[in-house]
MIRO-840683 format. One record per residue: residue number from 1; x, y, z of N, C-alpha, C in turn; chain. Coordinates in Angstrom, 2 decimals. Atoms other than C-alpha are relative to their C-alpha. Example, Ala and Ser with C-alpha at 12.3 -4.5 7.8 and 13.67 -1.06 7.14 Angstrom:
REM residues 2
+-----+---------+---------+---------+---------+---------+---------+---------+---------+---------+----+
|   i |   neast |  nnorth |     nup |  caeast | canorth |    caup |   ceast |  cnorth |     cup | ch |
+-----+---------+---------+---------+---------+---------+---------+---------+---------+---------+----+
|   1 |    0.89 |   -1.19 |    0.00 |   12.30 |   -4.50 |    7.80 |    0.90 |    1.20 |    0.00 |  A |
|   2 |   -0.82 |   -1.19 |   -0.06 |   13.67 |   -1.06 |    7.14 |   -0.77 |    1.09 |    0.73 |  A |
+-----+---------+---------+---------+---------+---------+---------+---------+---------+---------+----+
This chain:
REM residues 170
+-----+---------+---------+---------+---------+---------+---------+---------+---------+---------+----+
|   i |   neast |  nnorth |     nup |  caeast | canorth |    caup |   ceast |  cnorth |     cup | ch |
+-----+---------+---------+---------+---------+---------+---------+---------+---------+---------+----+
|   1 |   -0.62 |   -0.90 |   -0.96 |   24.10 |  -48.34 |   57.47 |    1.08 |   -0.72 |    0.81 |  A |
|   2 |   -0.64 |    0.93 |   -0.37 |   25.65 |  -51.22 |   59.06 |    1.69 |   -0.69 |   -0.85 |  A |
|   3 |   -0.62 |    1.19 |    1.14 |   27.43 |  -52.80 |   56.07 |   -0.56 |   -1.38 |   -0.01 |  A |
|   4 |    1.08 |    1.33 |    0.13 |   25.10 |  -55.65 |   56.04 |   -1.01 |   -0.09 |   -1.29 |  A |
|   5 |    0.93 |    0.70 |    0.89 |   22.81 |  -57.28 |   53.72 |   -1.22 |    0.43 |    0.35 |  A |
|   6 |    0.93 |    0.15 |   -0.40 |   19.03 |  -56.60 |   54.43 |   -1.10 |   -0.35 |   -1.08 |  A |
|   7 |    0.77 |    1.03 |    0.83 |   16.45 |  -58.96 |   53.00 |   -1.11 |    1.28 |   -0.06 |  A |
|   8 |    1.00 |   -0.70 |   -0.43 |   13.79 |  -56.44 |   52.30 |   -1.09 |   -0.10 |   -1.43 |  A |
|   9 |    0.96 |    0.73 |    0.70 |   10.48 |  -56.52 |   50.24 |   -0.57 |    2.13 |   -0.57 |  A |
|  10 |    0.60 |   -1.19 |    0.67 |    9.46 |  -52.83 |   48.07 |   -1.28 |   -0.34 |   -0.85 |  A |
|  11 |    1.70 |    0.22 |    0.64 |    5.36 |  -52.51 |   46.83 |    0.02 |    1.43 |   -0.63 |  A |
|  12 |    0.20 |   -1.34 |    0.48 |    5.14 |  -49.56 |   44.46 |   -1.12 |    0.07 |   -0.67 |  A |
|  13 |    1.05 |    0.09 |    1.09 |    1.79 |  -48.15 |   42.77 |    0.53 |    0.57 |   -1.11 |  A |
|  14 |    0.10 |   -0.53 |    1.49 |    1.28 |  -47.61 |   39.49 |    0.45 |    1.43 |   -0.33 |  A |
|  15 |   -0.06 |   -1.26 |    0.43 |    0.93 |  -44.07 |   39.26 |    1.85 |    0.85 |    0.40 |  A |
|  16 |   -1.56 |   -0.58 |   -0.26 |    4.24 |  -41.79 |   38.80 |   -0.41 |    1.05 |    0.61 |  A |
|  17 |   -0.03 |   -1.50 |   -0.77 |    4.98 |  -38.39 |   40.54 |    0.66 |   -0.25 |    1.26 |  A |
|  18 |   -0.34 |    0.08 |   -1.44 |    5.81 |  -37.92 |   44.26 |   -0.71 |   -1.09 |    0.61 |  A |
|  19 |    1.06 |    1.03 |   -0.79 |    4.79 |  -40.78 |   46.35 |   -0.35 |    0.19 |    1.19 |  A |
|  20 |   -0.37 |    0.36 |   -1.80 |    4.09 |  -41.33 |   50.23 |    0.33 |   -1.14 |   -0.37 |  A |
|  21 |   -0.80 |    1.64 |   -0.06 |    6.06 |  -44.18 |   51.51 |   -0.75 |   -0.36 |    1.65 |  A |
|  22 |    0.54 |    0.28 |   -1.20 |    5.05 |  -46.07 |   54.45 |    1.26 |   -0.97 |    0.17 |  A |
|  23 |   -0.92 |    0.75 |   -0.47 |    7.92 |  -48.08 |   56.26 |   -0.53 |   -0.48 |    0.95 |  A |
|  24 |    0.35 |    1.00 |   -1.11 |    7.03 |  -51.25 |   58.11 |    0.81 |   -0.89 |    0.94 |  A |
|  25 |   -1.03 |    1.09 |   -0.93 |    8.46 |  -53.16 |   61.16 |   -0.85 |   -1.17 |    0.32 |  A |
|  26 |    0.75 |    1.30 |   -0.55 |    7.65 |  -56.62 |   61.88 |    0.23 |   -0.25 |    1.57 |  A |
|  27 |   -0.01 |    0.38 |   -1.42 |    7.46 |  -58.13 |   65.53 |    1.25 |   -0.59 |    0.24 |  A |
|  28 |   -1.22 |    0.89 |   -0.41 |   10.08 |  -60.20 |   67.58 |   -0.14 |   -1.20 |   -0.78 |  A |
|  29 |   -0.24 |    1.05 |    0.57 |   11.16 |  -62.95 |   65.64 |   -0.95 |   -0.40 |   -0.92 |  A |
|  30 |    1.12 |   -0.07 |    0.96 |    8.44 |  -62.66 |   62.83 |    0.67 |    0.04 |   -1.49 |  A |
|  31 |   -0.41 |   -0.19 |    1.87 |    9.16 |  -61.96 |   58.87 |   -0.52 |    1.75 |   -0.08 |  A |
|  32 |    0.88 |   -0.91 |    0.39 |    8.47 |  -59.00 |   57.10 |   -0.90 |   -0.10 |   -0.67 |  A |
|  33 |    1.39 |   -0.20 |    0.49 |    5.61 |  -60.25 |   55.61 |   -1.26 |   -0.34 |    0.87 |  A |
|  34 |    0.64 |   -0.35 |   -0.83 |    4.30 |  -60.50 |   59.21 |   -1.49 |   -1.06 |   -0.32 |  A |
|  35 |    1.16 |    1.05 |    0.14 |    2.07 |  -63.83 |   58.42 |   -0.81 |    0.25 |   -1.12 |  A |
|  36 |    0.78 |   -0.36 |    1.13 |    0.59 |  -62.28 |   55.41 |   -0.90 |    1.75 |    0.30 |  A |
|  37 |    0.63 |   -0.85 |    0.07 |   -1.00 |  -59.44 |   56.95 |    1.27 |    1.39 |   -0.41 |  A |
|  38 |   -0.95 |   -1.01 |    0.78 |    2.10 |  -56.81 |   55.76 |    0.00 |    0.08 |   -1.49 |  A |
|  39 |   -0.11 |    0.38 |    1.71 |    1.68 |  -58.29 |   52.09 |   -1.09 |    0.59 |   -0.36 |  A |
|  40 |    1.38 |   -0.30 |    0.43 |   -1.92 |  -57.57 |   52.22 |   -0.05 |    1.64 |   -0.04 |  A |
|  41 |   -0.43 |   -1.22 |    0.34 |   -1.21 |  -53.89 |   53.63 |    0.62 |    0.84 |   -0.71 |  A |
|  42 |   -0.69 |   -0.33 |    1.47 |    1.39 |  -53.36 |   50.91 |   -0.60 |    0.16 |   -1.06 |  A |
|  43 |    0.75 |    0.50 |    1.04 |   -0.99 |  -54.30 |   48.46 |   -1.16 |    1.21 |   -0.05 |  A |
|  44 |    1.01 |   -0.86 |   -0.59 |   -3.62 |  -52.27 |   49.76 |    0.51 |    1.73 |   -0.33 |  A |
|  45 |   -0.05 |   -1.45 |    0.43 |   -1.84 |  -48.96 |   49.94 |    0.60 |    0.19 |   -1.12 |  A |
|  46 |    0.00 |   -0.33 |    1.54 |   -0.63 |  -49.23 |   46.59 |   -0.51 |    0.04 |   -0.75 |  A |
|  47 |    1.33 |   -0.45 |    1.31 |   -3.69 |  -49.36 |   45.19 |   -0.59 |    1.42 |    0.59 |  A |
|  48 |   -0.61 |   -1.73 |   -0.56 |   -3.40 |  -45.99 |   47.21 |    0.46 |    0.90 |   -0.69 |  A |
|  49 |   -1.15 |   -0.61 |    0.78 |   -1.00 |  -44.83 |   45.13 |    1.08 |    0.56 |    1.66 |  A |
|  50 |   -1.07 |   -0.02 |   -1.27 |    1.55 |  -45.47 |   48.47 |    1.02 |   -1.05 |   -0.01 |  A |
|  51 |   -1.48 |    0.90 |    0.09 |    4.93 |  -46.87 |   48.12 |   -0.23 |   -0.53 |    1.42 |  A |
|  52 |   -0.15 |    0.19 |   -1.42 |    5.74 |  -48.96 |   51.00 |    1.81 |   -1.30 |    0.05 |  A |
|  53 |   -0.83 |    0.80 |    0.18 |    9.07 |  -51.15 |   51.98 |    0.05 |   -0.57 |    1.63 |  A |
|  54 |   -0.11 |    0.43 |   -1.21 |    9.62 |  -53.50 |   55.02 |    1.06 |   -1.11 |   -0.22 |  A |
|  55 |   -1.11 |    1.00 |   -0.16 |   12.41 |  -55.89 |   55.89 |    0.28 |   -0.88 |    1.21 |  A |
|  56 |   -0.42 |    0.80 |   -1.15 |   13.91 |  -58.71 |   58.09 |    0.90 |    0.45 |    0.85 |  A |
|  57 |   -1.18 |   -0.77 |   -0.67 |   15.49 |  -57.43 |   60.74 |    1.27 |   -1.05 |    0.56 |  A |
|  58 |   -1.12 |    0.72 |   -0.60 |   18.87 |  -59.13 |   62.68 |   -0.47 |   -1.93 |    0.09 |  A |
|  59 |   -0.24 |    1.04 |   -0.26 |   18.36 |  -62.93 |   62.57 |   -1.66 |   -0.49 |   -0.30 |  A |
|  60 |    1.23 |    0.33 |    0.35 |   14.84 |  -63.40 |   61.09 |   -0.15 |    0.08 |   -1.29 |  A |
|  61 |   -0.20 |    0.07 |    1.33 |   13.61 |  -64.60 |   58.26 |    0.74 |   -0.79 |   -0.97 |  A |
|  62 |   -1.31 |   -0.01 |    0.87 |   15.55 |  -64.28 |   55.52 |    1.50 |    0.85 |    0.28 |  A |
|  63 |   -0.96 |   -0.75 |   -0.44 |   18.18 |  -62.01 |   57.17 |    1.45 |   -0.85 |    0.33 |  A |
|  64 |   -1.36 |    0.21 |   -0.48 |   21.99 |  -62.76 |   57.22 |    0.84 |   -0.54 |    0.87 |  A |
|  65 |   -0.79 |   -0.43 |   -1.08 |   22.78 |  -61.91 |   60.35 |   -0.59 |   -0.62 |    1.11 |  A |
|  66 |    0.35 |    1.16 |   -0.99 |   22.66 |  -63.82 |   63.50 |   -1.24 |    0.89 |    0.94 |  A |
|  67 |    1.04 |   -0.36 |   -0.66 |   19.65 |  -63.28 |   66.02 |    0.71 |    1.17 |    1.28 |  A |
|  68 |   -0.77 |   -1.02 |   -1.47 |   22.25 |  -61.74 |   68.74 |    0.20 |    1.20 |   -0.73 |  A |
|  69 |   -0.04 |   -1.57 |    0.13 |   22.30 |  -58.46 |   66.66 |   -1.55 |    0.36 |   -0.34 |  A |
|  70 |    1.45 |   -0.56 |    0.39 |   18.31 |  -58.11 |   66.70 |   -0.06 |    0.73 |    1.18 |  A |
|  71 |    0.37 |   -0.58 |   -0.83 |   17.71 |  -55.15 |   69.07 |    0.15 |    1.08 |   -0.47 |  A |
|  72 |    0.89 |   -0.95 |    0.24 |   16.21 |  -51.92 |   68.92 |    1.19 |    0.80 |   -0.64 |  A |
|  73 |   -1.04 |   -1.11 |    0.46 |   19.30 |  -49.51 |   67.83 |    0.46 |   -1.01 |   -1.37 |  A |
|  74 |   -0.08 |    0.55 |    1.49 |   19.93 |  -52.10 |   64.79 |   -0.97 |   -0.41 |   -1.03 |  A |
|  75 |    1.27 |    0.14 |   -0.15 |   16.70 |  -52.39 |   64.29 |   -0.28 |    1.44 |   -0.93 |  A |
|  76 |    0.43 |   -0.73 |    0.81 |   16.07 |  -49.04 |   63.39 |    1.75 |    0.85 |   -0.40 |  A |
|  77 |   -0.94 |   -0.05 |    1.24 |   19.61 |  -48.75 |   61.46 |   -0.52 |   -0.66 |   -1.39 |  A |
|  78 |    0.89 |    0.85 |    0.50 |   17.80 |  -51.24 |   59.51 |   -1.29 |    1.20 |   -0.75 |  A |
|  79 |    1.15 |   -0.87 |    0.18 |   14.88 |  -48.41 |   59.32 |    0.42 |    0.71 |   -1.17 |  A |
|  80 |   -0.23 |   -1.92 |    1.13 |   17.19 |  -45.29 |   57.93 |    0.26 |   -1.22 |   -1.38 |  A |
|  81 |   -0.84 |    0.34 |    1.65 |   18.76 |  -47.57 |   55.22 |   -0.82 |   -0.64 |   -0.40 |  A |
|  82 |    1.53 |   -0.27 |    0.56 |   15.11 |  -48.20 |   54.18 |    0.29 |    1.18 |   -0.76 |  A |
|  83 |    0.60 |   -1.42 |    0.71 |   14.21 |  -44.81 |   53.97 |    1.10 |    0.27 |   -0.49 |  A |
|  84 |   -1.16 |   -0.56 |    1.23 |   17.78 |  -43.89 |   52.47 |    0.11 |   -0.63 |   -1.54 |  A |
|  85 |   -0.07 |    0.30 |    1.40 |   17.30 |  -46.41 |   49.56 |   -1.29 |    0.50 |   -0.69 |  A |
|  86 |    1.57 |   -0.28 |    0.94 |   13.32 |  -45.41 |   48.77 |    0.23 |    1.69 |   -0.57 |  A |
|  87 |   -0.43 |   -1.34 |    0.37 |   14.70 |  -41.60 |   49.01 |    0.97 |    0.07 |   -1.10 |  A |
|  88 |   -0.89 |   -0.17 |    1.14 |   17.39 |  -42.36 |   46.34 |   -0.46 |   -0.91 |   -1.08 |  A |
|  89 |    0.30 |    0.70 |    1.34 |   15.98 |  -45.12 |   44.18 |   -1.49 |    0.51 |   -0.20 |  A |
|  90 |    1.43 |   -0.09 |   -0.15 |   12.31 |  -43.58 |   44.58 |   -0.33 |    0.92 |   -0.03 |  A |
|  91 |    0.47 |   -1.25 |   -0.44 |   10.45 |  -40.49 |   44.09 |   -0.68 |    0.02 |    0.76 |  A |
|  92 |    1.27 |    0.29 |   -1.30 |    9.22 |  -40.56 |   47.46 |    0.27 |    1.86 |    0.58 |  A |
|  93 |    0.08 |   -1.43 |   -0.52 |    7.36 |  -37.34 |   48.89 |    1.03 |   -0.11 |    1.70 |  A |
|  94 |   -0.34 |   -0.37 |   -1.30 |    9.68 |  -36.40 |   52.03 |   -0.79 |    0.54 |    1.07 |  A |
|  95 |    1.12 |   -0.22 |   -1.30 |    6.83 |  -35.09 |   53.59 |   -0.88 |   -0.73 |    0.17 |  A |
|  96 |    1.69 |    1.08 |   -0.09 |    4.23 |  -37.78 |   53.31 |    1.05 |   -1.43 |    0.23 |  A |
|  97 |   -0.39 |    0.71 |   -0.44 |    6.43 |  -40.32 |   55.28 |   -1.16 |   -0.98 |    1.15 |  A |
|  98 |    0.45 |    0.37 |   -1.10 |    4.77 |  -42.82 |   57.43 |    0.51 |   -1.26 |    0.42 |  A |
|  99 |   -0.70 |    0.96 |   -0.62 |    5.67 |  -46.10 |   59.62 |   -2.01 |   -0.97 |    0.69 |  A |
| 100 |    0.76 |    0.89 |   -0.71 |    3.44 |  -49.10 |   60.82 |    0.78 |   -1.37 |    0.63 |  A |
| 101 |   -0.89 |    1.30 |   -0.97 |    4.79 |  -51.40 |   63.92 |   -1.00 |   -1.01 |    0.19 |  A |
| 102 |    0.25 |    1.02 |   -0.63 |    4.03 |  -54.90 |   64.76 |   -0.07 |   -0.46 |    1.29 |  A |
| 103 |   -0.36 |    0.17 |   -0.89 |    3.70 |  -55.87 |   68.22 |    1.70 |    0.58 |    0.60 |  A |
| 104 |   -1.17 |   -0.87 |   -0.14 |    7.77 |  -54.91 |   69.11 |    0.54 |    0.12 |   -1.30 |  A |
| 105 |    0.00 |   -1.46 |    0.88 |    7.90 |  -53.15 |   65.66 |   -0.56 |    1.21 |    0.79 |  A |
| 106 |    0.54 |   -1.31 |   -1.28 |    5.49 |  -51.17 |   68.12 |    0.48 |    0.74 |    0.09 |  A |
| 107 |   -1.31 |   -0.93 |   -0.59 |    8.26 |  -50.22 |   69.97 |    1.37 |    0.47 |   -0.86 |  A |
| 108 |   -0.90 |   -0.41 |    1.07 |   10.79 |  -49.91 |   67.14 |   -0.89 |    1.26 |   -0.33 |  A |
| 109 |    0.25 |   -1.11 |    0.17 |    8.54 |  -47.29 |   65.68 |   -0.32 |    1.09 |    0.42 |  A |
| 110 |    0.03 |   -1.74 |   -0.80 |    8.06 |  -45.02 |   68.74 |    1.06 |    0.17 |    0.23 |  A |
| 111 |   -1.20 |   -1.00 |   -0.16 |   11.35 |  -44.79 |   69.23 |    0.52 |    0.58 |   -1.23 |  A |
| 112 |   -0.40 |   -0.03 |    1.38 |   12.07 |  -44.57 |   65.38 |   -0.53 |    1.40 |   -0.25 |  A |
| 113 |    0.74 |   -1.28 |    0.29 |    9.55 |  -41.46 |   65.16 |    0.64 |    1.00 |    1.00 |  A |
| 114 |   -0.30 |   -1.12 |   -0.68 |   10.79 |  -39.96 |   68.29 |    1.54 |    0.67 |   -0.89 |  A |
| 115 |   -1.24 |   -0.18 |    1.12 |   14.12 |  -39.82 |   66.67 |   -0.21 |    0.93 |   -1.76 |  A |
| 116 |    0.76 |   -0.77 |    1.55 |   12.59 |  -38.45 |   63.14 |   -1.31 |    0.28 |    0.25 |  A |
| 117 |    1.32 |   -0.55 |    0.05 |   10.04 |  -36.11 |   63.72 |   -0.92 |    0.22 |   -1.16 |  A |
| 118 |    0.79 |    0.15 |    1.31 |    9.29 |  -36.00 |   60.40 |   -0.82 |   -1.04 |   -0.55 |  A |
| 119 |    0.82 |    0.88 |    0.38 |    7.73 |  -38.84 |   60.18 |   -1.86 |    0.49 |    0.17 |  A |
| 120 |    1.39 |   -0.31 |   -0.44 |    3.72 |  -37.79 |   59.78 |   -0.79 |   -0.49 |    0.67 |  A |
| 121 |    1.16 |    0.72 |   -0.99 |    1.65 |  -40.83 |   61.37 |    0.94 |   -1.28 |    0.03 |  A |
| 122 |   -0.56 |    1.62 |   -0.72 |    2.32 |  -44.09 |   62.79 |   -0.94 |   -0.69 |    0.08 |  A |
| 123 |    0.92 |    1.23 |    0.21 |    0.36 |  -47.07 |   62.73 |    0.38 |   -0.98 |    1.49 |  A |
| 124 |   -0.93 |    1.54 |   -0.89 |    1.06 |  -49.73 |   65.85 |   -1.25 |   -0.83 |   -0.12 |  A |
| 125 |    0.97 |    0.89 |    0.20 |   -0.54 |  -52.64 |   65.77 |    0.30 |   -1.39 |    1.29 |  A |
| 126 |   -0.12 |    0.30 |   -1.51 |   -0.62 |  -54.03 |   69.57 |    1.76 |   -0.71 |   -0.05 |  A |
| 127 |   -1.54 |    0.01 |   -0.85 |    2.94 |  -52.73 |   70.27 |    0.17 |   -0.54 |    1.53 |  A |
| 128 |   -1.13 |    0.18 |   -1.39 |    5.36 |  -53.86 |   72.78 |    0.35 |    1.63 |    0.32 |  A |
| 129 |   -0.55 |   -1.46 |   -0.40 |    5.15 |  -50.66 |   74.06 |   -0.02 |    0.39 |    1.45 |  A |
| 130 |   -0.29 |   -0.27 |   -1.45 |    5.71 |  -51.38 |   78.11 |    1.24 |    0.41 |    0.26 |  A |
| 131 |   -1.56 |   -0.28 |   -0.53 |    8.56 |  -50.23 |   80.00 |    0.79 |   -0.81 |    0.49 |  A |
| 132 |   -1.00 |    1.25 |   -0.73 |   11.01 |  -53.05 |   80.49 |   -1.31 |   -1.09 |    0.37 |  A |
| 133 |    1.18 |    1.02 |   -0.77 |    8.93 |  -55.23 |   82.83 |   -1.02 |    0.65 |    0.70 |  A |
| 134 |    0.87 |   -0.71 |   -0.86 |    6.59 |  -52.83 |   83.96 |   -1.10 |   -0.23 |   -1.26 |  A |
| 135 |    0.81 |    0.36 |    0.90 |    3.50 |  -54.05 |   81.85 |   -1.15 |    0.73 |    0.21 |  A |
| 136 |    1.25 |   -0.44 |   -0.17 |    0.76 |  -52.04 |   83.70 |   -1.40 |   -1.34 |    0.04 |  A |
| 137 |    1.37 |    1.14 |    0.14 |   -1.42 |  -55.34 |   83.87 |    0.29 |   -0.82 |    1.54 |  A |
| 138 |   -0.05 |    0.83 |   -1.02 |   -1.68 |  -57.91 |   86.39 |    1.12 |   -1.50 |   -0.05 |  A |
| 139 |   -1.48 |    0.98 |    0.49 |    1.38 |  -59.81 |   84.78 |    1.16 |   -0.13 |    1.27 |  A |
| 140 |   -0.92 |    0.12 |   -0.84 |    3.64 |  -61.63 |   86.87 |    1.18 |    0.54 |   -0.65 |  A |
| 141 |   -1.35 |   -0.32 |    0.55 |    6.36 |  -59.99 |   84.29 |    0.06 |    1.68 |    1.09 |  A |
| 142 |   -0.40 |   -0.84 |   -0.78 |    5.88 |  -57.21 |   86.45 |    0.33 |    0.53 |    1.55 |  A |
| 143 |   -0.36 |    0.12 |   -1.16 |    6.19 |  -57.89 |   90.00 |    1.40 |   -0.61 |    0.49 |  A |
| 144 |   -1.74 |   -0.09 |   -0.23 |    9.79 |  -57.31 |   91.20 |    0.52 |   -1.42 |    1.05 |  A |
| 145 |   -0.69 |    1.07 |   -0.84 |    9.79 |  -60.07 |   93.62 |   -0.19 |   -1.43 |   -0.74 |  A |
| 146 |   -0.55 |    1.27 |    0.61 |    9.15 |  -62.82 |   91.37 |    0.80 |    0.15 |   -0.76 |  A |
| 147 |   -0.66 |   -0.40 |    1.36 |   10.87 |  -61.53 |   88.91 |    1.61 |   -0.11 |    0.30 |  A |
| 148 |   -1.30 |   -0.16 |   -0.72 |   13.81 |  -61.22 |   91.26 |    0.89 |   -1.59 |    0.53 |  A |
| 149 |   -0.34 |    0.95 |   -0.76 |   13.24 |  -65.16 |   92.28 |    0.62 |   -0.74 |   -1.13 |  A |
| 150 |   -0.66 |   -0.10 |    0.99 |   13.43 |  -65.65 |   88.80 |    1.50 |   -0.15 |   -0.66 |  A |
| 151 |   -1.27 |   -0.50 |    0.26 |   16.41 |  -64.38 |   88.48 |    1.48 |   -0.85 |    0.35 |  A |
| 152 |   -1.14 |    1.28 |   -0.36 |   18.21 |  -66.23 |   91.07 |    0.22 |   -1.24 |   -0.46 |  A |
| 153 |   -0.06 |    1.24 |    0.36 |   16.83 |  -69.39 |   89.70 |    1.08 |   -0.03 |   -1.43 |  A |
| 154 |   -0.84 |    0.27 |    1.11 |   18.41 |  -68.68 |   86.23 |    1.57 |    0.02 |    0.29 |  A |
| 155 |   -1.17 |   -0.30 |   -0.11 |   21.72 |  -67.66 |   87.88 |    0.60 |   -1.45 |    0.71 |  A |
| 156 |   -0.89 |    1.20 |   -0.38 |   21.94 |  -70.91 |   89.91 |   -0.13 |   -0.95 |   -1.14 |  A |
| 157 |   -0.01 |    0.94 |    0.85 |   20.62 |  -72.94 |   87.14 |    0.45 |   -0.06 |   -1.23 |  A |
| 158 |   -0.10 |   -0.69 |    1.38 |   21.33 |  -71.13 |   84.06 |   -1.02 |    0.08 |   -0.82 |  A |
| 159 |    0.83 |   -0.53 |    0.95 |   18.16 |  -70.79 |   82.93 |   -1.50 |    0.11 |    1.27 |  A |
| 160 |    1.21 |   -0.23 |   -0.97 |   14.51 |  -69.82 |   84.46 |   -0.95 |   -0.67 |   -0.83 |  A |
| 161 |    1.57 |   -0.15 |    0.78 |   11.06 |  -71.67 |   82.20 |   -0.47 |    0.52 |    0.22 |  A |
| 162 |    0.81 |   -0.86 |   -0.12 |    8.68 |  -69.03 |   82.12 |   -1.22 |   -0.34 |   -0.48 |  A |
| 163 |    1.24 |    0.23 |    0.73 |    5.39 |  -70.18 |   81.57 |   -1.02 |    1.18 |   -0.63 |  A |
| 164 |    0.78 |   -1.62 |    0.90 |    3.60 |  -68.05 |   78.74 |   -1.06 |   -1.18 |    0.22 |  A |
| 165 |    1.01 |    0.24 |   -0.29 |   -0.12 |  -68.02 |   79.61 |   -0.77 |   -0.18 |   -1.44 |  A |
| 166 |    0.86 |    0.29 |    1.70 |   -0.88 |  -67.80 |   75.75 |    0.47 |   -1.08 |   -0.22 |  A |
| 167 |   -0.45 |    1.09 |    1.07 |    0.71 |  -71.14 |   75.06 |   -0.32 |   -1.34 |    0.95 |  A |
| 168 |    0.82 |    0.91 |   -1.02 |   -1.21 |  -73.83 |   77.16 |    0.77 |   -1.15 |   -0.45 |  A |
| 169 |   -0.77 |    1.52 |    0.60 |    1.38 |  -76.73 |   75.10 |    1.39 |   -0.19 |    1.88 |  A |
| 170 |   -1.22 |    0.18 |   -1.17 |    4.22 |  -75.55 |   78.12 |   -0.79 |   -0.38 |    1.46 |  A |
+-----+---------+---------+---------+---------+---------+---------+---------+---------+---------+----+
């Protein structure tokens, strides 16, 4: 859709006729084979008899293209020209569409569905699905005044460390 390259990975079953397809998004800065567990799901619903295709999005991976065009509106450009090649190289049922997100695949695929209602089900699989910095938890990503001190620090310093509580090495 772009004019770009996209590294992407197609699982077809056996059986011929109409298929369902399932279209997958991987997380921030992940693969599309999502550590192995996307390969395994691929695998899985094609012994389904369920097509499925997933790809690297902007700067992951195997992908092309630099990391500064990974965000959500190229992201799911990335999506249609999926589903536009499985719809033309594929007898895929148009009505038995579905989508499974990765953490922010998550969020790629609720906005991806809101956008195409046709899509039948969705899968997330602990989406990034907060609002900006509003996390609903007890996360300092969501309190405006650090977030704000933050801010200044990166602007005088040019950058802020953020200590992630999952990674006990920082």
């Amino acid at each position: 859709k772009r004019g770009t390259e996209i590294p992407c990975t197609v699982v077809l079953p056996d059986k011929g006729g109409k298929l369902p397809l399932v279209l997958m998004a991987h997380g921030f800065c992940a693969t599309r084979h999502e550590n192995g567990t996307f390969t395994m799901l691929a695998e899985k619903l094609a012994e389904a008899g369920i097509a499925s295709i997933r790809c690297d999005f902007p700067g992951c991976n195997d992908s092309t293209e630099s990391h500064e065009f990974n965000n959500l509106e190229n992201n799911m450009d990335n999506l249609d020209s999926l589903l536009e090649y499985m719809k033309e190289y594929c007898d895929i049922d148009e009505f038995r569409v579905g989508m499974v997100g990765y953490s922010m695949g998550g969020k790629v695929v609720l906005h991806y569905t809101k956008r195409h209602p046709e899509i039948g089900v969705m899968g997330l699989w602990a989406p990034a699905a907060m609002n900006g910095l509003e996390t609903g938890s007890d996360s300092d990503l969501g309190d405006p005044v650090k977030t704000s001190a933050w801010y200044e620090t990166a602007q005088r310093d040019g950058v802020y460390l953020y200590h992630n509580s999952f990674d006990d090495r920082i």
